[in-house]
DOMAR-752888 format. One line per field, with one value per residue (C-alpha): residue number from 1; x, y, z. Coordinates in steps of 0.05 Angstrom, whole numbers, plus 5000, padded with zeros to 4 digits. Layout:
! DOMAR-752888
num c(NUM | ...)
px c(X | ...)
py c(Y | ...)
pz c(Z | ...)
END
This chain:
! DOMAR-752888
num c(1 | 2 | 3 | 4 | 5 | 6 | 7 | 8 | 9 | 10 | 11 | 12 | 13 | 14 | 15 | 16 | 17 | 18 | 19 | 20 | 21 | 22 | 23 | 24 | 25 | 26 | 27 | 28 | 29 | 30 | 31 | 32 | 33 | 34 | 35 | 36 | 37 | 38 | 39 | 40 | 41 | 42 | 43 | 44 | 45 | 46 | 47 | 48 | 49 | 50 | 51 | 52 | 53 | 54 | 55 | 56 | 57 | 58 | 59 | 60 | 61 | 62 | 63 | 64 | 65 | 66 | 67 | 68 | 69 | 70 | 71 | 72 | 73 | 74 | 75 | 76 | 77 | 78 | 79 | 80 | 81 | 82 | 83 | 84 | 85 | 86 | 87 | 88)
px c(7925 | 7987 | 7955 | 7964 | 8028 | 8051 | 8021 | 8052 | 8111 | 8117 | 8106 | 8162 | 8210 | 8182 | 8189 | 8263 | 8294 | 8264 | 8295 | 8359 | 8379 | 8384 | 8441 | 8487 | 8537 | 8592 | 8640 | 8609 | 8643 | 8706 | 8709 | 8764 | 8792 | 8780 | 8705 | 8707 | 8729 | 8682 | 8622 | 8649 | 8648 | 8586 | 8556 | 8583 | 8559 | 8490 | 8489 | 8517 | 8464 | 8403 | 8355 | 8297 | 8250 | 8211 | 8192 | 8266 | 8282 | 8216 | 8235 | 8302 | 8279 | 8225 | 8267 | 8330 | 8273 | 8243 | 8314 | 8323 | 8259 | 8267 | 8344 | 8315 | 8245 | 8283 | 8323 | 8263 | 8244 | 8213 | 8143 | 8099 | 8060 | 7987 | 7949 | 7897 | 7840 | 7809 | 7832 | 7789)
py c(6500 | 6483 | 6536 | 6590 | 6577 | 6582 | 6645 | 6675 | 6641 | 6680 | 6747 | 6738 | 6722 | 6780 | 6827 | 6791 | 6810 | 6868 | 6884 | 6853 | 6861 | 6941 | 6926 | 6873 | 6921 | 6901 | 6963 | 7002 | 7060 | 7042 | 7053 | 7027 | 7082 | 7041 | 7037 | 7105 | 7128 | 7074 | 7116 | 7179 | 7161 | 7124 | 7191 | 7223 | 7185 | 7185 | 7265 | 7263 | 7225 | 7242 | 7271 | 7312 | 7303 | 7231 | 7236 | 7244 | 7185 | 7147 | 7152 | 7143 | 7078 | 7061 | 7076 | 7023 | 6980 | 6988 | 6976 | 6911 | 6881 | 6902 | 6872 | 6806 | 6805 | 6781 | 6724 | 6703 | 6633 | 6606 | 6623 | 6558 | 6541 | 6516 | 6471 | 6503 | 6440 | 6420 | 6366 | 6296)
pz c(1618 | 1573 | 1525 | 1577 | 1595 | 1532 | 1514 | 1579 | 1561 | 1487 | 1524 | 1573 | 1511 | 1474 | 1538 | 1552 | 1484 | 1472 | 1544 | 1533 | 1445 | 1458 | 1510 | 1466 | 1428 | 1386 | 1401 | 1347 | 1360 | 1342 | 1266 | 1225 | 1171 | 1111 | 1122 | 1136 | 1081 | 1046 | 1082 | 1068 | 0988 | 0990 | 1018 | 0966 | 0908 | 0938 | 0931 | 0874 | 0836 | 0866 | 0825 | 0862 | 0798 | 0814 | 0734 | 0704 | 0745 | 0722 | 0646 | 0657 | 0686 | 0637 | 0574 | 0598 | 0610 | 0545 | 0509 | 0548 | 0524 | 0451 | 0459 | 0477 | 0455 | 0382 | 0415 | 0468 | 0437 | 0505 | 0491 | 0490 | 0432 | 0454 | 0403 | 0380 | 0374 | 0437 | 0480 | 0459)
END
């Protein structure tokens, strides 16, 4: 009995905010100027480096990637060193 109570219980909270969290608004209309003009350069910036080519972007990606590993692949010295006998 307490079972189905409960479950009825979780679908009218579901069905309450999903009712009532598309009616709470914090004025988001009114805009301050600084942020946009934040938006307004973030746009910007966006357009300006997006590259259409998923494969420039790919190596681009890979070869940083690459460079970081060789930079600290010489100055890793956290690798463990297992004994090689067998435990007794």
């Amino acid at each position: 009995m307490a079972a189905a109570f409960l479950n009825i219980g979780g679908y009218a909270l579901v069905l309450t905010l999903a009712i009532l969290v598309p009616h709470v608004q914090a004025n988001v209309a009114i805009f301050d100027d600084y942020w946009t003009q934040r938006q307004g350069d973030a746009l910007k910036q966006t357009i300006a480096s997006y590259d259409p080519n998923p494969l420039n972007v790919t190596d681009h990606l890979n070869y940083h990637v690459t460079l970081a590993v060789d930079a600290t692949e010489s100055t890793n010295n956290t690798r463990r060193a297992f004994r090689s006998e067998k435990w007794s």
